[in-house]
PDB file of N, CA, C and O in Angstrom:
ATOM      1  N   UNK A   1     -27.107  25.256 137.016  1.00  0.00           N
ATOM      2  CA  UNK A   1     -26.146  25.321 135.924  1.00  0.00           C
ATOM      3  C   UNK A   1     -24.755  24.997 136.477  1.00  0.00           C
ATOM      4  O   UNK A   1     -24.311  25.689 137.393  1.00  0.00           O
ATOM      5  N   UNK A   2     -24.029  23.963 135.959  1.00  0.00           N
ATOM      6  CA  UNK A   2     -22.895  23.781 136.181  1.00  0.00           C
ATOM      7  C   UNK A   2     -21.614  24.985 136.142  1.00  0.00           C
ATOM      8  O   UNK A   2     -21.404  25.656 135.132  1.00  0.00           O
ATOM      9  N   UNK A   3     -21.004  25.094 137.111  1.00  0.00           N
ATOM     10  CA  UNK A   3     -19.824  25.564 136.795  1.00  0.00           C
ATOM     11  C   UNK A   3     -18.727  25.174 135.665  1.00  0.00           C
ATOM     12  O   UNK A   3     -18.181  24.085 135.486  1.00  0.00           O
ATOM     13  N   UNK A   4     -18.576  26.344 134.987  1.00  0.00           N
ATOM     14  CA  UNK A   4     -17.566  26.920 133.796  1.00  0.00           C
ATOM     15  C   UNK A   4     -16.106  26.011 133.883  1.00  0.00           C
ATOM     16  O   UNK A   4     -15.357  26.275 134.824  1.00  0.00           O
ATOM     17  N   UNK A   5     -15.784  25.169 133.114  1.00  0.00           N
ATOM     18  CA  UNK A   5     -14.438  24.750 133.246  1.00  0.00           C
ATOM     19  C   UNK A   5     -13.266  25.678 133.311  1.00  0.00           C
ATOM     20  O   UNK A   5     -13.235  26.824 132.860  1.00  0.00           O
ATOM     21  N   UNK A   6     -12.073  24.886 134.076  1.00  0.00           N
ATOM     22  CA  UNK A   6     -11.258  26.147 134.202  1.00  0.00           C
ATOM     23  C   UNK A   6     -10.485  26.227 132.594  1.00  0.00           C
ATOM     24  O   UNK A   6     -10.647  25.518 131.601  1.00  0.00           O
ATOM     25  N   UNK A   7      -9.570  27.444 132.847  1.00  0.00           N
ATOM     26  CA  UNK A   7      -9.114  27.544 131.197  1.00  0.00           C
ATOM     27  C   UNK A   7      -8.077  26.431 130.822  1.00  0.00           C
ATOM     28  O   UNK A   7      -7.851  26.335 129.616  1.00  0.00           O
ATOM     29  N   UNK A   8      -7.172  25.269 131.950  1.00  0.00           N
ATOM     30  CA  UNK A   8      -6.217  24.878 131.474  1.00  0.00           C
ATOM     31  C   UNK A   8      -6.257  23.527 132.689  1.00  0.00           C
ATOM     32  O   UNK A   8      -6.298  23.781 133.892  1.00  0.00           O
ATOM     33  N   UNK A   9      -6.237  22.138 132.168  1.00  0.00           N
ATOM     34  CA  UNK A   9      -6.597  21.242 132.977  1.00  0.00           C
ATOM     35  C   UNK A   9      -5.606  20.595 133.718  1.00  0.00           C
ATOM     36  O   UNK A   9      -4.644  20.005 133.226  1.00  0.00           O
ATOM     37  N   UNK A  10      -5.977  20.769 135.498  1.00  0.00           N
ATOM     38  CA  UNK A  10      -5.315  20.779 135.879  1.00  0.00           C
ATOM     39  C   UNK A  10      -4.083  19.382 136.490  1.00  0.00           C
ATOM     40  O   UNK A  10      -3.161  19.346 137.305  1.00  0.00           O
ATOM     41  N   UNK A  11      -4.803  18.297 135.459  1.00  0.00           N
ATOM     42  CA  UNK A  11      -4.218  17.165 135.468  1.00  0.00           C
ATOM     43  C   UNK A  11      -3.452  16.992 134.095  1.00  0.00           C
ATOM     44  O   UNK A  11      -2.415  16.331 134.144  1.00  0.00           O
ATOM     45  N   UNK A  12      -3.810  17.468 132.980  1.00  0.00           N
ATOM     46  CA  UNK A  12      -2.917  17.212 132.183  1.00  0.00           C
ATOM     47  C   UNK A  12      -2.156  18.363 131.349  1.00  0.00           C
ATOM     48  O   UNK A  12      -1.443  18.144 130.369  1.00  0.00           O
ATOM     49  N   UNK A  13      -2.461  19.770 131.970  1.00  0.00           N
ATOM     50  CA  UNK A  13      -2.186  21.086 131.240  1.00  0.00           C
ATOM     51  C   UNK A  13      -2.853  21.566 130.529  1.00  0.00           C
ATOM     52  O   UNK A  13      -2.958  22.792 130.572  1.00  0.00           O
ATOM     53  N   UNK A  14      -3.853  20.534 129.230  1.00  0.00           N
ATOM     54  CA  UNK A  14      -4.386  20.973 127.755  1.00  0.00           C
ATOM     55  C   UNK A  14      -5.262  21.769 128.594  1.00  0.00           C
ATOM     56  O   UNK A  14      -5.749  21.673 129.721  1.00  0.00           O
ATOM     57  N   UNK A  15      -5.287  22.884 127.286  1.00  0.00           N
ATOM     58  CA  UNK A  15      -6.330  24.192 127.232  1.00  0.00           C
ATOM     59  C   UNK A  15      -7.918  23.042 127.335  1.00  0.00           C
ATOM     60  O   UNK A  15      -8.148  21.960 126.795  1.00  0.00           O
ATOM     61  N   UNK A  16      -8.591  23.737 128.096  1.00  0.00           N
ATOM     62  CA  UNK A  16     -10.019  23.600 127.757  1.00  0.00           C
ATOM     63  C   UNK A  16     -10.753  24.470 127.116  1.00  0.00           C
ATOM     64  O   UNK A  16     -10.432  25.653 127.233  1.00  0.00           O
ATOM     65  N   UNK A  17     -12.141  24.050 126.119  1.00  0.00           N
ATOM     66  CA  UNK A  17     -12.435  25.379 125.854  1.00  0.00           C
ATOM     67  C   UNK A  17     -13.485  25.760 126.884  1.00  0.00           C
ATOM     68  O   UNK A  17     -13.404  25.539 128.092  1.00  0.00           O
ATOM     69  N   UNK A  18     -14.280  26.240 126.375  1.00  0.00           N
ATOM     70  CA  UNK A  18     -15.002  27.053 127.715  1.00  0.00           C
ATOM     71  C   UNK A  18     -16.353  26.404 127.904  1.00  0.00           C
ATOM     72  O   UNK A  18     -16.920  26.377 128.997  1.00  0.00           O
ATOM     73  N   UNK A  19     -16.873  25.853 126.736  1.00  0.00           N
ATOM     74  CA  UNK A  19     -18.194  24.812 127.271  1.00  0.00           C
ATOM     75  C   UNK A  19     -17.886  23.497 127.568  1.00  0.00           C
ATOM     76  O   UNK A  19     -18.736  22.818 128.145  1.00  0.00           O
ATOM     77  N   UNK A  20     -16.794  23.014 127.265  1.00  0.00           N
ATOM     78  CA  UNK A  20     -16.536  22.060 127.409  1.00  0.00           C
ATOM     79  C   UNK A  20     -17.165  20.760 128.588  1.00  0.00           C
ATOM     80  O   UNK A  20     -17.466  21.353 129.625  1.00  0.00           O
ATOM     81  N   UNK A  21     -17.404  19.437 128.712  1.00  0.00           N
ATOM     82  CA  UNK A  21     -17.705  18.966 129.605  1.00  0.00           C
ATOM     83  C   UNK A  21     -16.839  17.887 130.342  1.00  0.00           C
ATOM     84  O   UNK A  21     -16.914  17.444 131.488  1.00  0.00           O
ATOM     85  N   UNK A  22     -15.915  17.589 129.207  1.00  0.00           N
ATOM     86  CA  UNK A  22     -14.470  16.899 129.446  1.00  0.00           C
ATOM     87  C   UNK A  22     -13.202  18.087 129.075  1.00  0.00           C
ATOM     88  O   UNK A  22     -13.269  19.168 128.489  1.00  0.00           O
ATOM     89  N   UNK A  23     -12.440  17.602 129.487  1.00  0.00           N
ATOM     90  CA  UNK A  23     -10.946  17.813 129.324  1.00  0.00           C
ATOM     91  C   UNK A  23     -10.382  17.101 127.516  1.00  0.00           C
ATOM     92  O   UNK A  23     -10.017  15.931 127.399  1.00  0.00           O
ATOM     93  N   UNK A  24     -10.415  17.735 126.741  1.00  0.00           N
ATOM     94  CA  UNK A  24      -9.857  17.058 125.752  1.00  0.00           C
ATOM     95  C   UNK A  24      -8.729  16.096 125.543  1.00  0.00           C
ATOM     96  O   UNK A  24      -8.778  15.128 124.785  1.00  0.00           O
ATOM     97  N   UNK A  25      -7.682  16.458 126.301  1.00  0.00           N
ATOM     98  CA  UNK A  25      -6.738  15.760 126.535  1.00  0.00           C
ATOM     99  C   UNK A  25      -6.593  14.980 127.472  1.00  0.00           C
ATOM    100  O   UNK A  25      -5.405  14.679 127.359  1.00  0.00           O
ATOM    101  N   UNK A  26      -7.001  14.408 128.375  1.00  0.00           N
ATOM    102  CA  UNK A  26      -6.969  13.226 129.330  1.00  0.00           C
ATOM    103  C   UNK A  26      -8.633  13.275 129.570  1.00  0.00           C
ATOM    104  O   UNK A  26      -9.117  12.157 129.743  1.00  0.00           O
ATOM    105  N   UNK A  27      -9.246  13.997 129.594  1.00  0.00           N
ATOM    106  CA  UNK A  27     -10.749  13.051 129.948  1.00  0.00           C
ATOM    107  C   UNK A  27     -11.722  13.616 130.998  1.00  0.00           C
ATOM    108  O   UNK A  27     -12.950  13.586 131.083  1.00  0.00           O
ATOM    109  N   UNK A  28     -10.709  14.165 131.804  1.00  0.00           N
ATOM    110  CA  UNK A  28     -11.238  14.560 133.141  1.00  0.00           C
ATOM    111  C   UNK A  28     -12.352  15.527 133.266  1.00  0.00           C
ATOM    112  O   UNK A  28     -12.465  16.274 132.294  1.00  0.00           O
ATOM    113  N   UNK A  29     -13.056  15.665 134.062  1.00  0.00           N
ATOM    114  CA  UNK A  29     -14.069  16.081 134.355  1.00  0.00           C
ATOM    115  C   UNK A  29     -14.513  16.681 135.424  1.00  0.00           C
ATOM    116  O   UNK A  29     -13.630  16.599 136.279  1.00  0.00           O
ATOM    117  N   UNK A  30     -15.368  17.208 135.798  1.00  0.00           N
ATOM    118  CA  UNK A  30     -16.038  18.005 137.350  1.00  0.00           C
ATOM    119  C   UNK A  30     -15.926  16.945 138.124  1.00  0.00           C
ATOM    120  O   UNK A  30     -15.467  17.179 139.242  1.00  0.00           O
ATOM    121  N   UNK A  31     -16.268  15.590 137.825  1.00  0.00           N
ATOM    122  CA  UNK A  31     -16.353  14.578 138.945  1.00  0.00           C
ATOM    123  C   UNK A  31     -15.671  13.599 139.095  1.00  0.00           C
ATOM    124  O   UNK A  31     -15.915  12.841 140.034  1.00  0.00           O
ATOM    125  N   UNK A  32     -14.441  13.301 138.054  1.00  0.00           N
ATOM    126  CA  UNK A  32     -13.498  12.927 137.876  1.00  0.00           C
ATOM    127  C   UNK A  32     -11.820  13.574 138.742  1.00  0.00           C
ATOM    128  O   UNK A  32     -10.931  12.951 139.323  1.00  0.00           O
ATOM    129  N   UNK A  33     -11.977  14.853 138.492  1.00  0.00           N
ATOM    130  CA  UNK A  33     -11.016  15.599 139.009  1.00  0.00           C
ATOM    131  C   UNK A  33     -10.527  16.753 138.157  1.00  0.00           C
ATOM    132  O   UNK A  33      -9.373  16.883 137.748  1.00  0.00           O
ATOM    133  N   UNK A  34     -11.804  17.787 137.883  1.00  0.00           N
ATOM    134  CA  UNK A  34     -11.118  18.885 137.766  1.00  0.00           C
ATOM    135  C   UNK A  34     -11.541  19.700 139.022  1.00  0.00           C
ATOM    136  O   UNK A  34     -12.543  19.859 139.720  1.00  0.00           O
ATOM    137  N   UNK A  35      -9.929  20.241 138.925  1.00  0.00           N
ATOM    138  CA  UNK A  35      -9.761  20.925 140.545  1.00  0.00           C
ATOM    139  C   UNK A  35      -9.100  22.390 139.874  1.00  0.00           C
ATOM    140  O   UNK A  35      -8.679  22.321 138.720  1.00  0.00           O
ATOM    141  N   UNK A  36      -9.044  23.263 140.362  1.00  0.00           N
ATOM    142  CA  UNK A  36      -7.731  24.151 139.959  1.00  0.00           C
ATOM    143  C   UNK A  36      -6.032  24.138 140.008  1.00  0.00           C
ATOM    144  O   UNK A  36      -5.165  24.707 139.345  1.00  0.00           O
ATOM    145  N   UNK A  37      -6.021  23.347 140.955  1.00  0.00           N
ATOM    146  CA  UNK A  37      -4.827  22.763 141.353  1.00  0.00           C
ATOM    147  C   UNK A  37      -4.888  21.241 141.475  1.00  0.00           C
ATOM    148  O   UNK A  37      -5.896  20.674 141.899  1.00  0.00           O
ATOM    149  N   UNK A  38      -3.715  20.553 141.068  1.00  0.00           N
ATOM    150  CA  UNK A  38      -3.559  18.965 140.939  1.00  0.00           C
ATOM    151  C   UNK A  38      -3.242  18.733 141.902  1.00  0.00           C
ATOM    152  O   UNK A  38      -2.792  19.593 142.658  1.00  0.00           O
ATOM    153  N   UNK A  39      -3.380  17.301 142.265  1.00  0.00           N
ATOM    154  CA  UNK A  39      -3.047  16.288 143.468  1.00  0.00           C
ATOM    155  C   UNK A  39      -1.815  16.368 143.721  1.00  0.00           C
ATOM    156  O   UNK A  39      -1.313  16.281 144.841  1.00  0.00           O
ATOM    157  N   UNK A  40      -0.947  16.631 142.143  1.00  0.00           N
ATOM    158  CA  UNK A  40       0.553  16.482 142.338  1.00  0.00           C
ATOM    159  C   UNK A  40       1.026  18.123 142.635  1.00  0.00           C
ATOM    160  O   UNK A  40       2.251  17.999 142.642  1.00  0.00           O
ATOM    161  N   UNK A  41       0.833  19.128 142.806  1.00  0.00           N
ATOM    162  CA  UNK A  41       0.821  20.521 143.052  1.00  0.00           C
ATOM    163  C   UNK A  41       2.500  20.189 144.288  1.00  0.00           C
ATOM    164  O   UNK A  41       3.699  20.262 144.021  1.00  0.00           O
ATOM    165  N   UNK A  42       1.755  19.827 145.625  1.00  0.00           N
ATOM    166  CA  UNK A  42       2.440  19.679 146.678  1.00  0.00           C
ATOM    167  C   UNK A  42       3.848  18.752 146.453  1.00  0.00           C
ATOM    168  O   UNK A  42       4.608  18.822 147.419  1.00  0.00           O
ATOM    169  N   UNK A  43       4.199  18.114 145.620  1.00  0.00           N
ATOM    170  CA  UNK A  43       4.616  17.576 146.025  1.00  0.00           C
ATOM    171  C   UNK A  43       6.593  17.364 145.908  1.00  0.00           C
ATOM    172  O   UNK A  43       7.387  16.540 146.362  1.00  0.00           O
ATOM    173  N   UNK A  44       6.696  18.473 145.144  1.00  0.00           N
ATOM    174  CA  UNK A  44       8.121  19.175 145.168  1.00  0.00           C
ATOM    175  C   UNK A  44       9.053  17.648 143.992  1.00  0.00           C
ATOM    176  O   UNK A  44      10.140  17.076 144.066  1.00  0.00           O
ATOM    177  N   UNK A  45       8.017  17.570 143.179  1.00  0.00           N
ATOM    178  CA  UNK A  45       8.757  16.704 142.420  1.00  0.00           C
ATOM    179  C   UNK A  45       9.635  17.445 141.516  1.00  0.00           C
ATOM    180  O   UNK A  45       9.367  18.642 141.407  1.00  0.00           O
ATOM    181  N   UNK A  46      10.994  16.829 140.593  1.00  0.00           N
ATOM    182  CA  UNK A  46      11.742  17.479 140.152  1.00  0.00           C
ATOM    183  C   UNK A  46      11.141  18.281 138.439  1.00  0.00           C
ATOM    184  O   UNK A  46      10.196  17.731 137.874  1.00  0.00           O
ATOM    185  N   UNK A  47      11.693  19.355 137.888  1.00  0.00           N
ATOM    186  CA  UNK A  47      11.445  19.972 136.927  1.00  0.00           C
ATOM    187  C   UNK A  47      11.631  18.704 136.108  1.00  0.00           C
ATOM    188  O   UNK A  47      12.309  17.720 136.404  1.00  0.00           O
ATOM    189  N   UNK A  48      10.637  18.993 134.635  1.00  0.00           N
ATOM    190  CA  UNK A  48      10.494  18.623 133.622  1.00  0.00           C
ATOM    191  C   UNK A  48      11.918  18.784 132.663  1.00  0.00           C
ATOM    192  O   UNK A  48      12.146  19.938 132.302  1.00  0.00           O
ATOM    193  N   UNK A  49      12.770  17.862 132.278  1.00  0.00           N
ATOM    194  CA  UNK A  49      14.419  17.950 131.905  1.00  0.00           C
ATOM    195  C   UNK A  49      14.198  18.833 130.218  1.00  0.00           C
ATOM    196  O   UNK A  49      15.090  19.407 129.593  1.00  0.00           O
ATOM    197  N   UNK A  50      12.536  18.666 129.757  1.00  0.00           N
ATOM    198  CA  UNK A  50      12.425  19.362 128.560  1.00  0.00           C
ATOM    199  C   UNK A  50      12.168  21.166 128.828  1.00  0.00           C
ATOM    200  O   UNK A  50      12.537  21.936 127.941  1.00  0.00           O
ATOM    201  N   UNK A  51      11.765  21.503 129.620  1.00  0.00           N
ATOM    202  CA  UNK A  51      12.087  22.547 130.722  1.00  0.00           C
ATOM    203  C   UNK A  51      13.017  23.838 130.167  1.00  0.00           C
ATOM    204  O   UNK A  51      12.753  24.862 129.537  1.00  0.00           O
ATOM    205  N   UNK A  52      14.435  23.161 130.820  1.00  0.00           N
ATOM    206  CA  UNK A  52      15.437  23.753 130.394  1.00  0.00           C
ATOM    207  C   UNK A  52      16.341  22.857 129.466  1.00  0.00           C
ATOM    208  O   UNK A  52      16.199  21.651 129.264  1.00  0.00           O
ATOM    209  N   UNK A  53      17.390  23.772 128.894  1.00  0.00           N
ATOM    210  CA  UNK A  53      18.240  23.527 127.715  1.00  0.00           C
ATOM    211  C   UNK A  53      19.330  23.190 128.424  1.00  0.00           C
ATOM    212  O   UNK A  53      19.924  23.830 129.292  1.00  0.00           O
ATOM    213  N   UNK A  54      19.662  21.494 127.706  1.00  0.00           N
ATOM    214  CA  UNK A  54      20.889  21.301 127.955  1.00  0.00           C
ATOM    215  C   UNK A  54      21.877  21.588 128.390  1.00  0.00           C
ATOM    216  O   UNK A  54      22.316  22.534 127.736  1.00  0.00           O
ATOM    217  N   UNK A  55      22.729  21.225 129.396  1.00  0.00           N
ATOM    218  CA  UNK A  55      23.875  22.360 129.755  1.00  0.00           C
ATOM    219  C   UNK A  55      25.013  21.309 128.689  1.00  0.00           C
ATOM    220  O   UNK A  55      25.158  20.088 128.737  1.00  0.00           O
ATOM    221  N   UNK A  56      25.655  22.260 127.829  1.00  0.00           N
ATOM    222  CA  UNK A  56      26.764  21.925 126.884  1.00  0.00           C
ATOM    223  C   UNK A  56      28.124  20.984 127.750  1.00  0.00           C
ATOM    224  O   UNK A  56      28.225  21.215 128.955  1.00  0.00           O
ATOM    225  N   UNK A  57      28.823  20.265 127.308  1.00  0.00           N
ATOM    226  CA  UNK A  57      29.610  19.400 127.879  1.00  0.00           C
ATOM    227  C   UNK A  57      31.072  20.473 127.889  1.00  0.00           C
ATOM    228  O   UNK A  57      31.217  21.163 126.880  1.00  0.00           O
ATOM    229  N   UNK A  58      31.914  20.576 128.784  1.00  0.00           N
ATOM    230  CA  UNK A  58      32.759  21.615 128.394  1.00  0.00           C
ATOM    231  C   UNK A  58      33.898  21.205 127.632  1.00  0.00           C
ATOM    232  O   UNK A  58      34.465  20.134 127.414  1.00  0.00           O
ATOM    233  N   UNK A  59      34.067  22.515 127.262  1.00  0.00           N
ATOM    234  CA  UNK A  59      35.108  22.048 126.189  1.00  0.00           C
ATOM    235  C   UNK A  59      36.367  21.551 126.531  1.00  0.00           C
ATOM    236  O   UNK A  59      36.541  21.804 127.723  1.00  0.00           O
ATOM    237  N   UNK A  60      37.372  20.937 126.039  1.00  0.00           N
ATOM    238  CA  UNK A  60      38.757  20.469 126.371  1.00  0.00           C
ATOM    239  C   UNK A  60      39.826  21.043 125.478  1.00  0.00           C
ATOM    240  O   UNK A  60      39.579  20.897 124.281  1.00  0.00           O
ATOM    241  N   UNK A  61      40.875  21.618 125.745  1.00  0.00           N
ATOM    242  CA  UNK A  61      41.779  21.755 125.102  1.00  0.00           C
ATOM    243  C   UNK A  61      43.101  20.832 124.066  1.00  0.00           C
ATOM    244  O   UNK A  61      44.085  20.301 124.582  1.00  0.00           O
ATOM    245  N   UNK A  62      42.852  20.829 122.806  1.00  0.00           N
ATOM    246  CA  UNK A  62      43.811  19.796 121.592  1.00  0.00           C
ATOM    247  C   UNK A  62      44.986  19.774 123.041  1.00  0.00           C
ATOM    248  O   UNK A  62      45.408  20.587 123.864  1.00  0.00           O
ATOM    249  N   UNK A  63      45.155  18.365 122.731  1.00  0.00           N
ATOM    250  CA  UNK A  63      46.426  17.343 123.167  1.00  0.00           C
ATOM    251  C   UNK A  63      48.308  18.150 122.450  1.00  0.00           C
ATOM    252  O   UNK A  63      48.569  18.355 121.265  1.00  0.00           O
ATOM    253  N   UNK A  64      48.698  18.262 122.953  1.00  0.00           N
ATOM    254  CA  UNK A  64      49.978  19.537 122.179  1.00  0.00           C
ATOM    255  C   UNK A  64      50.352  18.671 121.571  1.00  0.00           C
ATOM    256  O   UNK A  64      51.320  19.139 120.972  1.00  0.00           O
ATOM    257  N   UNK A  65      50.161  16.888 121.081  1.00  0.00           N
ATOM    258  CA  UNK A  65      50.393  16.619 119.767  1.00  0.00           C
ATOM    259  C   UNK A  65      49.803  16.857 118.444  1.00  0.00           C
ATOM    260  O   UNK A  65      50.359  16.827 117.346  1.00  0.00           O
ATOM    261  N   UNK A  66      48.717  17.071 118.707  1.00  0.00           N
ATOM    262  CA  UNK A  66      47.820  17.158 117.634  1.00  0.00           C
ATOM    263  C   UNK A  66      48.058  18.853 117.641  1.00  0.00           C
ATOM    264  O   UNK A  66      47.786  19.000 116.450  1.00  0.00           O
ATOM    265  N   UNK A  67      48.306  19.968 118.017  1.00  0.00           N
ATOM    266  CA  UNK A  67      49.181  21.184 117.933  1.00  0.00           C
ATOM    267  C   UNK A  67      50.347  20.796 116.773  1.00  0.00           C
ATOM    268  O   UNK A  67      50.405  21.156 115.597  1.00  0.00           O
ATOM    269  N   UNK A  68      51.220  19.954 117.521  1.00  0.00           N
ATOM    270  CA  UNK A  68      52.339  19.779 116.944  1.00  0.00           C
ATOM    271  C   UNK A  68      52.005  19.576 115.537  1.00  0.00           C
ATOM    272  O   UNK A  68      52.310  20.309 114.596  1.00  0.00           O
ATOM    273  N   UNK A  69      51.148  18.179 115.509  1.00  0.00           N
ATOM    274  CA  UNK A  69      51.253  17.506 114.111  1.00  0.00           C
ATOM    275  C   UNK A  69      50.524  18.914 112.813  1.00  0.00           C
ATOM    276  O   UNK A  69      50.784  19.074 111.620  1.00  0.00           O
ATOM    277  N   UNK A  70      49.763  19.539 113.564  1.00  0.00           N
ATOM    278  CA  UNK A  70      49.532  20.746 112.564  1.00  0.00           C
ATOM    279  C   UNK A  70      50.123  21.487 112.347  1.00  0.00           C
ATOM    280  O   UNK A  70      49.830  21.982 111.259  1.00  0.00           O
ATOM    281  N   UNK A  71      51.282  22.139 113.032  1.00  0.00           N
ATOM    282  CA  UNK A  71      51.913  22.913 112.504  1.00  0.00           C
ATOM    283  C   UNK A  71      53.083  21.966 111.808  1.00  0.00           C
ATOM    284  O   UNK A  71      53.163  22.507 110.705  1.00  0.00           O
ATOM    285  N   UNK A  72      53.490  21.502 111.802  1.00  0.00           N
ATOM    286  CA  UNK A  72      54.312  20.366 110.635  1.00  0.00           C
ATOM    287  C   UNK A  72      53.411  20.222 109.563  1.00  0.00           C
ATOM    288  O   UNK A  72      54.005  20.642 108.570  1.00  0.00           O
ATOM    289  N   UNK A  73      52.013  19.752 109.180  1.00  0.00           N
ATOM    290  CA  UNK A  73      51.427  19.870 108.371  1.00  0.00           C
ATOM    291  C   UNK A  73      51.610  21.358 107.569  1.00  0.00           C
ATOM    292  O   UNK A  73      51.945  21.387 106.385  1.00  0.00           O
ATOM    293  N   UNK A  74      51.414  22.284 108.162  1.00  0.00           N
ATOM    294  CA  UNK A  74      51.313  23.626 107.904  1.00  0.00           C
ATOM    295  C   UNK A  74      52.920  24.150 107.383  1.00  0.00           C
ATOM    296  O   UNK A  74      53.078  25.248 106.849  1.00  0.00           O
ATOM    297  N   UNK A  75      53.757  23.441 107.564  1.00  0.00           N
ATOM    298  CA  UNK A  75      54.987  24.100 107.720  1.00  0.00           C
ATOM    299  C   UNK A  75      55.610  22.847 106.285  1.00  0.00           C
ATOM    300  O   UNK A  75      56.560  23.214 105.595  1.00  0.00           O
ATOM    301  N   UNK A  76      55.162  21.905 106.104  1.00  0.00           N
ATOM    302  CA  UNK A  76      55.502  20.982 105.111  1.00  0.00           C
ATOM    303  C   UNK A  76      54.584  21.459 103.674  1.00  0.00           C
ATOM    304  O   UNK A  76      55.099  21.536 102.559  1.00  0.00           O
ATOM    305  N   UNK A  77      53.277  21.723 103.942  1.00  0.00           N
ATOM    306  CA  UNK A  77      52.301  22.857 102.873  1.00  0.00           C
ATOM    307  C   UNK A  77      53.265  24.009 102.329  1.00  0.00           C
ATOM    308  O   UNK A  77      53.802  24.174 101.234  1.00  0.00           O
ATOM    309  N   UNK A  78      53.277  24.832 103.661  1.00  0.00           N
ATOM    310  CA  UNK A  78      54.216  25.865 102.506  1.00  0.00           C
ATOM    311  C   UNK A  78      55.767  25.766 102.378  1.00  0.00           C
ATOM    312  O   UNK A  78      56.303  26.860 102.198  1.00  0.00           O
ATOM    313  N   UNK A  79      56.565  24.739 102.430  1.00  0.00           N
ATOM    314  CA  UNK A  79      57.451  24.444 101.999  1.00  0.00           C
ATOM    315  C   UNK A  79      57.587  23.515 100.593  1.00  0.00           C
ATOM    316  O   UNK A  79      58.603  23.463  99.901  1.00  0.00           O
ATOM    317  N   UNK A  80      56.271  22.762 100.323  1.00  0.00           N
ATOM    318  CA  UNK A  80      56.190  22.160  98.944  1.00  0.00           C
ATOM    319  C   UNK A  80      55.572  23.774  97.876  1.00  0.00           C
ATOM    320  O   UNK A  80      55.998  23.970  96.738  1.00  0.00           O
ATOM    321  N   UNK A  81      54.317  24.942  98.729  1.00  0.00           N
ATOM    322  CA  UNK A  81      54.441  25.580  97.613  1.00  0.00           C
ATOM    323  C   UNK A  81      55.023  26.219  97.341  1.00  0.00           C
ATOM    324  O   UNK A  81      54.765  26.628  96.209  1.00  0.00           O
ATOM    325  N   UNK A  82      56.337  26.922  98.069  1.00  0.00           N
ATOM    326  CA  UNK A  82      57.696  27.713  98.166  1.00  0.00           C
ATOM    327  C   UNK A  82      58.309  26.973  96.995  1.00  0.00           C
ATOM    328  O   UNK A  82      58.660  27.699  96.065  1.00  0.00           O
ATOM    329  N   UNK A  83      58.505  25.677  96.857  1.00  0.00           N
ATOM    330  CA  UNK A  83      59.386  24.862  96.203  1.00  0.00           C
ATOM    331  C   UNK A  83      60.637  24.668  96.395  1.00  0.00           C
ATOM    332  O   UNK A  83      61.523  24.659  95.540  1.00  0.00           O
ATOM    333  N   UNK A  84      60.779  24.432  98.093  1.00  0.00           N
ATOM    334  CA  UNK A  84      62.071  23.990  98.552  1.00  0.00           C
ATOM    335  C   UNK A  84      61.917  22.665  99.186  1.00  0.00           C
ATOM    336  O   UNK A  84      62.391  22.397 100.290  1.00  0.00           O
ATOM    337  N   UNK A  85      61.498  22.155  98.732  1.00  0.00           N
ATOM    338  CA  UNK A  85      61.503  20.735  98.960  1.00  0.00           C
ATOM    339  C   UNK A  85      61.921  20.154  97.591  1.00  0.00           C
ATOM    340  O   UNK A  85      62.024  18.936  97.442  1.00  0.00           O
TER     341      UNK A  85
END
């Protein structure tokens, strides 16, 4: 009797189920290459970039014109609804 596939294949991740004789998701097999560990295991390649979350771009602080031009905006607003203009 053949040995039991493992629970999760070790060439392409997908779950196997448990009678299985292929790998659902890539194919693989007892004599193909299911192993418990992949070929690529060793080999210190870099993390998957879907992995982790974005690192955010940092923020920058408004230009002190665009400061300026708002508070003139702000200061011309409530001087038309004052009604001293």
């Amino acid at each position: 009797m053949p040995e039991p596939p493992p629970d999760e294949c070790a060439q392409c991740g997908a779950a196997i189920p448990p009678r299985a004789s292929a790998c659902p998701g890539c194919g693989a097999d007892e004599r193909t290459g299911w192993r418990e560990t992949s070929v690529y295991d060793g080999l210190d390649l870099p993390a998957d970039p879907d992995d982790e979350p974005a690192a955010s771009p940092p923020r920058r602080a408004l230009p002190w014109y665009w400061l300026a031009a708002a508070a003139l905006l702000v200061a011309l607003f409530l001087l038309a609804a004052l009604g001293l203009r």
